[in-house]
C-alpha positions as CSV (number, residue, x, y, z in Angstrom):
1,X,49.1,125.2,91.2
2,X,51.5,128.1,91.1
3,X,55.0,127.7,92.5
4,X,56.4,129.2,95.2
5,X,58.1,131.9,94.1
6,X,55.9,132.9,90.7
7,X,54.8,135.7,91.7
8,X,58.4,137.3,92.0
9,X,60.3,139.0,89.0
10,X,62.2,136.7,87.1
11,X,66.0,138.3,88.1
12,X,64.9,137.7,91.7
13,X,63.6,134.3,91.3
14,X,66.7,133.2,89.5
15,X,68.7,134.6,92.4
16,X,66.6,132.3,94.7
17,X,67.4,129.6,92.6
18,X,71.1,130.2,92.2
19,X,71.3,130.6,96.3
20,X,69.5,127.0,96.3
21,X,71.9,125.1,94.4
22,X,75.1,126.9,96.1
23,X,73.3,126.2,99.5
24,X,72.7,122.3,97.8
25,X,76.3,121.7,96.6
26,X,77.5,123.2,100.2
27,X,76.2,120.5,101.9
28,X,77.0,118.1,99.6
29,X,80.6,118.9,99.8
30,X,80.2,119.2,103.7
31,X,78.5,115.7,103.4
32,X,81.5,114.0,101.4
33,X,83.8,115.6,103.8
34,X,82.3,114.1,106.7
35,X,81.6,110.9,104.7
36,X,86.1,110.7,104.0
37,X,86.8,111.3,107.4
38,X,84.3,108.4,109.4
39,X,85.4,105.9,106.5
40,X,88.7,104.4,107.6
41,X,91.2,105.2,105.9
42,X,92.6,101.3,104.5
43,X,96.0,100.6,105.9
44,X,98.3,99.6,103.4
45,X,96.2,96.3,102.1
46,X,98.1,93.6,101.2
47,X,98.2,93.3,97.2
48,X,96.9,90.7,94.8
49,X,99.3,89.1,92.3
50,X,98.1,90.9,89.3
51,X,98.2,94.2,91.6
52,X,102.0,93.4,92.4
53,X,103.0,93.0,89.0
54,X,101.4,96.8,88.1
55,X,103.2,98.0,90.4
56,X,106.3,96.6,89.6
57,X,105.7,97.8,86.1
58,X,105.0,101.4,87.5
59,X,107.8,101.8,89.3
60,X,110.4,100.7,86.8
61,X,108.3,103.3,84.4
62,X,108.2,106.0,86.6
63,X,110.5,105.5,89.7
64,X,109.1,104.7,93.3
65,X,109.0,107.9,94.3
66,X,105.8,108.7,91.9
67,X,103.5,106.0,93.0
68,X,100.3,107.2,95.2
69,X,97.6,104.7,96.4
70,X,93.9,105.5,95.9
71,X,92.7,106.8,99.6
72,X,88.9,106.1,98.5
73,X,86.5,104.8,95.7
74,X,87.1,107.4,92.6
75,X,83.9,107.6,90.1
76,X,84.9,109.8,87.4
77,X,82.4,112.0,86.2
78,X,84.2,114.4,83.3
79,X,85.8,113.0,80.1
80,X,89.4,111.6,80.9
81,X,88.6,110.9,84.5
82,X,89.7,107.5,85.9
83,X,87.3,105.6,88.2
84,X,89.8,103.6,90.5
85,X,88.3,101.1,93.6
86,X,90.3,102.4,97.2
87,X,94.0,100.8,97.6
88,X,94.6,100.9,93.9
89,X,98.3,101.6,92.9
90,X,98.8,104.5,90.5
91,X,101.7,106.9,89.1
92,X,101.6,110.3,89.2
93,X,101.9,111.7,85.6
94,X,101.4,115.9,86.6
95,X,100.5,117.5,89.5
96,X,97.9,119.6,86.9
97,X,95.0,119.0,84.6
98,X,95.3,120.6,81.1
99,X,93.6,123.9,82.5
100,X,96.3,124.1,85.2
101,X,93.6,123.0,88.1
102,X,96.5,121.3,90.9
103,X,93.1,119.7,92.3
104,X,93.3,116.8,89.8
105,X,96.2,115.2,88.9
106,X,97.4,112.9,85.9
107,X,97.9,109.5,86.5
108,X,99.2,106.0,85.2
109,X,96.7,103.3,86.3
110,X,99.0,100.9,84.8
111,X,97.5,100.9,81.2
112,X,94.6,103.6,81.3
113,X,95.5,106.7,81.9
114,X,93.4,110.1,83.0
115,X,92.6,112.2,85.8
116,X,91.8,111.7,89.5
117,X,91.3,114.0,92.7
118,X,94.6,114.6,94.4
119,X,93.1,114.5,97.4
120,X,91.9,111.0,97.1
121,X,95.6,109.7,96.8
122,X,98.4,109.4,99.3
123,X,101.9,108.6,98.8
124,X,102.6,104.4,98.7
C-alpha cells in the first residue's frame, strides 16, 4: 500500500508532516486549556499533619511570602522536573529555569527540589 502523500517530493511531504504535528500539539494545548479551566480549581484544602509540618519548615526556610500551592496534578516530563499531586505546598526558589524560560520556575517541595509550570501554582 503506498501512503498518502508518497508520491509528493520529499521537502513537500516533510512540510505536510511538520504542519501535522503543529496542527497536533495546537489542539493539545487548546485541549489542556480547556481541560484547567472545567476542573475546579481546589479551594484552599485543609492540610494533613505531615503537609503542615512542610510547610512550616518552608516558611521558616524561605519566608511566607514565597510559598505557592500546586493549582493542578504536575507530571514532569524533562530532567529536574518535579511531579507534585494538586494542593501541594511548595517554595519558590527562581522565577527562571537555567535557560532563562520565566514559564517554569524553581521550587522547594520540601526536600526535592526541581522545576514546575508557573502556571500551575498560585500564591498560598
Amino acid at each position: 500500500p503506498q501512503l498518502p502523500h508518497g508520491h509528493m517530493p520529499l521537502p513537500s511531504f516533510w512540510k505536510v508532516v511538520e504542519d501535522s504535528l503543529q496542527h497536533s500539539g495546537a489542539q493539545l494545548r487548546a485541549f489542556c486549556q480547556a481541560f484547567d479551566t472545567v476542573t475546579p480549581s481546589p479551594g484552599t484544602q485543609p492540610l494533613t499533619p505531615a503537609e503542615e509540618r512542610k510547610v512550616h519548615s518552608l516558611v521558616s526556610k524561605h519566608g511566607p511570602d514565597k510559598l505557592y500551592q500546586v493549582t493542578s496534578n504536575i507530571s514532569g516530563s524533562r530532567d529536574l522536573d518535579l511531579t507534585l499531586l494538586r494542593g501541594q505546598i511548595v517554595a519558590l526558589l527562581q522565577g527562571a529555569d537555567t535557560k532563562g524560560n520565566t514559564n517554569r520556575w524553581l521550587v522547594d517541595a520540601g526536600g526535592p527540589r526541581g522545576f514546575v509550570p508557573a502556571a500551575k501554582l498560585r500564591p498560598y
